[in-house]
ChimeraX commands (.cxc) that place a marker at each C-alpha (Angstrom):
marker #1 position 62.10,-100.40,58.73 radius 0.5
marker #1 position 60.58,-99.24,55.71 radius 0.5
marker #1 position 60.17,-102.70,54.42 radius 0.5
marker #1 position 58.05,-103.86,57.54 radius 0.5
marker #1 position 55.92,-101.30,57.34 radius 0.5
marker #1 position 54.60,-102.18,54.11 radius 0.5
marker #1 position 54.26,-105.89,54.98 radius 0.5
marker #1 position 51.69,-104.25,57.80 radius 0.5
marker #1 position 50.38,-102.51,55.99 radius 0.5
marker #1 position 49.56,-104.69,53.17 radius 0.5
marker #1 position 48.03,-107.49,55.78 radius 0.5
marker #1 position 46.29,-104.63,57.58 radius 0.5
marker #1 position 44.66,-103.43,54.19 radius 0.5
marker #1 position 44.28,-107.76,53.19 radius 0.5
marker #1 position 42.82,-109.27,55.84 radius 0.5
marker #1 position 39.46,-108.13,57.36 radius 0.5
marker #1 position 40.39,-108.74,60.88 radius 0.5
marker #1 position 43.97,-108.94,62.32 radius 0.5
marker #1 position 45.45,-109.25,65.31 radius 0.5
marker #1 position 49.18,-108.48,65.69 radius 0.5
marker #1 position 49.84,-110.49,68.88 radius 0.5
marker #1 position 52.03,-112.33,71.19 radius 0.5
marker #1 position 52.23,-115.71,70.47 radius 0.5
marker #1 position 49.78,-117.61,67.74 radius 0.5
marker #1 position 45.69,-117.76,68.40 radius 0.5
marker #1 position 46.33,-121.74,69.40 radius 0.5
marker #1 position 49.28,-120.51,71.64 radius 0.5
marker #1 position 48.96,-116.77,72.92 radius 0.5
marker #1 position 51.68,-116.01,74.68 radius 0.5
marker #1 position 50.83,-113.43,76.96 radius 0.5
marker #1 position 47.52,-112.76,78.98 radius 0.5
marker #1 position 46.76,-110.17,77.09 radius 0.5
marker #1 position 47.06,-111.74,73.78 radius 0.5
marker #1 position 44.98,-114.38,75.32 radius 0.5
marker #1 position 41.74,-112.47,75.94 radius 0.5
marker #1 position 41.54,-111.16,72.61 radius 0.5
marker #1 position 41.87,-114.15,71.01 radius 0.5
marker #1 position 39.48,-115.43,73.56 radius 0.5
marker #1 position 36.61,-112.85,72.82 radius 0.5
marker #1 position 37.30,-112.97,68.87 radius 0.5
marker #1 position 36.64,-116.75,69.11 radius 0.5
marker #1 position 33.66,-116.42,71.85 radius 0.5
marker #1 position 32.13,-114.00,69.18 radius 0.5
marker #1 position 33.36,-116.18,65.94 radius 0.5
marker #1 position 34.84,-113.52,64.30 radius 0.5
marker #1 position 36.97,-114.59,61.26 radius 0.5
marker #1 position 40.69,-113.42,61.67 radius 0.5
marker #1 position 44.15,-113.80,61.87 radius 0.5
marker #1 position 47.02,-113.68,63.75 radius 0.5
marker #1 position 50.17,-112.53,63.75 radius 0.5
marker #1 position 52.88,-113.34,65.93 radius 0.5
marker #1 position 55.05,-110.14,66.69 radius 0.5
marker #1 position 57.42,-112.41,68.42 radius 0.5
marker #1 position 58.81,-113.65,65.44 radius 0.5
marker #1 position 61.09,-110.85,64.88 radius 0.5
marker #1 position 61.98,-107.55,66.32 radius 0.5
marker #1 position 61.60,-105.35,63.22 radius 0.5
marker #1 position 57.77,-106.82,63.51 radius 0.5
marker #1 position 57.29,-105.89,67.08 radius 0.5
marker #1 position 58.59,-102.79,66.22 radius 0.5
marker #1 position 57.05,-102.31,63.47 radius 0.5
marker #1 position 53.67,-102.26,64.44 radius 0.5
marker #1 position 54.03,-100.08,67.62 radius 0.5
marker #1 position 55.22,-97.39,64.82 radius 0.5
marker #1 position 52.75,-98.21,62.44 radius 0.5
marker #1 position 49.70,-97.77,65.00 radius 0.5
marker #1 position 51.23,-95.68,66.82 radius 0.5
marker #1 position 50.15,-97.04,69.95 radius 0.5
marker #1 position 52.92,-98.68,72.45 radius 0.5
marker #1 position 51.12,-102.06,73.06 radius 0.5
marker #1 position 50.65,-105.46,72.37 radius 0.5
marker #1 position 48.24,-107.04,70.65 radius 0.5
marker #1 position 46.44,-104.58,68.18 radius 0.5
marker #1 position 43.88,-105.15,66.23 radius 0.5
marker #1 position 42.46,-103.82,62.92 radius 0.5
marker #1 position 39.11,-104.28,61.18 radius 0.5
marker #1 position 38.83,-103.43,57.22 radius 0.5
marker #1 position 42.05,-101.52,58.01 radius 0.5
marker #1 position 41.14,-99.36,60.88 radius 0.5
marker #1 position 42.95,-99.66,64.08 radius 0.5
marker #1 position 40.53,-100.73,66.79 radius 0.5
marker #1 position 42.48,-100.78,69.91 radius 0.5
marker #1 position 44.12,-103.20,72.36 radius 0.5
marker #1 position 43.11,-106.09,74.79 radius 0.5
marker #1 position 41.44,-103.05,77.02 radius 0.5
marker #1 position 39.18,-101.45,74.24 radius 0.5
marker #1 position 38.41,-104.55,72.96 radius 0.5
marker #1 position 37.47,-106.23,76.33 radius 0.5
marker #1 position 35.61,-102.76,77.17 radius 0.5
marker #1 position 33.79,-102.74,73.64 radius 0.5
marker #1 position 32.94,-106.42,73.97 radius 0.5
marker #1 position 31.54,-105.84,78.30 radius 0.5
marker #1 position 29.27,-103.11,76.55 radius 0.5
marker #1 position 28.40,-104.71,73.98 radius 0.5
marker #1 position 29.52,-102.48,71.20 radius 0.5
marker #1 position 31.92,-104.85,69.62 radius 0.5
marker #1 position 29.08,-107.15,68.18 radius 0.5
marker #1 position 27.16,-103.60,66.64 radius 0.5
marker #1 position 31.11,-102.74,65.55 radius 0.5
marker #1 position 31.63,-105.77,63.53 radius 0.5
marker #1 position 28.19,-105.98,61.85 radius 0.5
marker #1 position 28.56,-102.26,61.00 radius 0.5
marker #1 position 31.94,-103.51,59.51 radius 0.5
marker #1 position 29.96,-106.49,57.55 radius 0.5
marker #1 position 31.95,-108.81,60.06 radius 0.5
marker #1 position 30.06,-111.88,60.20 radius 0.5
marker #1 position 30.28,-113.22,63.90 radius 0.5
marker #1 position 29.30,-117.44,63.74 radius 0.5
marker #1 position 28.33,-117.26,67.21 radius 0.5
marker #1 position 25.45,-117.61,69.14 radius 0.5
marker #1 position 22.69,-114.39,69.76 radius 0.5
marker #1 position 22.13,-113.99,73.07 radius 0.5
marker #1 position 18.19,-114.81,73.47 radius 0.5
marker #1 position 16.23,-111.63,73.64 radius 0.5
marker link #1:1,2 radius 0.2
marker link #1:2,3 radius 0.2
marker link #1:3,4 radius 0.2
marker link #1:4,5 radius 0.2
marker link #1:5,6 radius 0.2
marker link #1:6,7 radius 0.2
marker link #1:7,8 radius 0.2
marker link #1:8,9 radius 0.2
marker link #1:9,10 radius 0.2
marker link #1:10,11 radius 0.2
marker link #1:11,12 radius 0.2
marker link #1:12,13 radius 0.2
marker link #1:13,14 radius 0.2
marker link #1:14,15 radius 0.2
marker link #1:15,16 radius 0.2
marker link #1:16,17 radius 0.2
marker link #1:17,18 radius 0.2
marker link #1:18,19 radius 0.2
marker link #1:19,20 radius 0.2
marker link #1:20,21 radius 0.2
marker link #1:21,22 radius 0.2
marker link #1:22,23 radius 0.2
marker link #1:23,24 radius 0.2
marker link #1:24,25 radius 0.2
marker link #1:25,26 radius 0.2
marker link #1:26,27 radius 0.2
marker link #1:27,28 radius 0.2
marker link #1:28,29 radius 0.2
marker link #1:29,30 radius 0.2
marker link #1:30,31 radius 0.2
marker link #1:31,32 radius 0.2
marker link #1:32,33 radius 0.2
marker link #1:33,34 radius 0.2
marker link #1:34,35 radius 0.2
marker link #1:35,36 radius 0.2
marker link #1:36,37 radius 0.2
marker link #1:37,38 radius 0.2
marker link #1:38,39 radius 0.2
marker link #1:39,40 radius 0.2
marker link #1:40,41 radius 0.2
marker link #1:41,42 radius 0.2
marker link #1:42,43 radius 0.2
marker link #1:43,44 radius 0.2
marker link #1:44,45 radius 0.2
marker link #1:45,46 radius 0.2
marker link #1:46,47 radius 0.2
marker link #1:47,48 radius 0.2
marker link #1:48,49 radius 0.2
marker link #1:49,50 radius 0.2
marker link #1:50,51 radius 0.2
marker link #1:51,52 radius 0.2
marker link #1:52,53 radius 0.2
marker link #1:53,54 radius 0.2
marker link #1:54,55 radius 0.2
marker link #1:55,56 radius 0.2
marker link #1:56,57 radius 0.2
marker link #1:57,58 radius 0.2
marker link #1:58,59 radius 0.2
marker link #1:59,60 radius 0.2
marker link #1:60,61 radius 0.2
marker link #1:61,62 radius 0.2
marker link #1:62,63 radius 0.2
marker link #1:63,64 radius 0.2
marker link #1:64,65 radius 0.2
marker link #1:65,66 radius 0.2
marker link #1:66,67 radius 0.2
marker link #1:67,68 radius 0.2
marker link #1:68,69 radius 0.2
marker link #1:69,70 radius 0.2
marker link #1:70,71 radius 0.2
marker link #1:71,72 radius 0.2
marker link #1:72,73 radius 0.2
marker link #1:73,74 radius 0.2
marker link #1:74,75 radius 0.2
marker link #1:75,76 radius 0.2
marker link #1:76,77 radius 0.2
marker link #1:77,78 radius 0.2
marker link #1:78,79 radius 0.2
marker link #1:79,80 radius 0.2
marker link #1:80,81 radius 0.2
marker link #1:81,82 radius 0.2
marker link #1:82,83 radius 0.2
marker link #1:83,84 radius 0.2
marker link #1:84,85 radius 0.2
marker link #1:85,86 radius 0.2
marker link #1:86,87 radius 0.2
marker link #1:87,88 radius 0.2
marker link #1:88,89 radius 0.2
marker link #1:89,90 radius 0.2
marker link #1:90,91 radius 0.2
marker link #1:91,92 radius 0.2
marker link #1:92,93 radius 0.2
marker link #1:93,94 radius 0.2
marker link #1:94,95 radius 0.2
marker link #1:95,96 radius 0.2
marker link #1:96,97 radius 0.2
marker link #1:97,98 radius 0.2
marker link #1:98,99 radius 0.2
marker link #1:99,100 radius 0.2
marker link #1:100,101 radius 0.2
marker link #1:101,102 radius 0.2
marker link #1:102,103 radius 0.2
marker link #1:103,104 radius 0.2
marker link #1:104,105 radius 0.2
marker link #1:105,106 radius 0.2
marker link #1:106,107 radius 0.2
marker link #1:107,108 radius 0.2
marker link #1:108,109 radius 0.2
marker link #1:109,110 radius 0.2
marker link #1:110,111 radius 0.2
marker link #1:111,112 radius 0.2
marker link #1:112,113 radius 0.2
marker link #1:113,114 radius 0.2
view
């Protein structure tokens, strides 16, 4: 297990957003998958995915490495952000836009008119 958890941890540390999903961003394959990838894209955030159904050390693997029980997770700048509910609550609030810009995130999508 060892192994896997240094692949994680080396695209966790790589990439500046990653979500460790069911399924592909083109192809999520379950719902909640689906809404992240569907609020990452609404905001045009830059990431990538990573489809834990490719193997069962991955699945795993990333449960033990976040230490959280669910699928998908996703990490900014290597910090563990949450699951489809944090990131759908973050996003309803608002928060997640502030969140990526404090993060130097660039998001490619349109501002909401003020």
């Amino acid at each position: 297990m060892a192994g896997i958890i240094d692949w994680i941890d080396n695209e966790v540390k790589t990439n500046d957003v990653i979500v460790f999903m069911k399924g592909t961003p083109d192809f999520p394959q379950c719902g909640f998958s689906g809404q992240v990838v569907q609020i990452l894209n609404y905001l045009g955030v830059p990431y990538k995915g990573v489809n834990v159904l490719s193997s069962d050390d991955l699945r795993n693997g990333i449960k033990e490495y976040g230490s959280w029980p669910t699928i998908p997770q996703v990490y900014v700048k290597g910090e563990f952000v949450g699951g489809c509910d944090i990131l759908r609550e973050m996003f309803q609030a608002g928060e997640l836009q502030d969140f990526f810009g404090d993060k130097g995130i660039a998001l490619n999508a349109p501002s909401p008119a003020a």
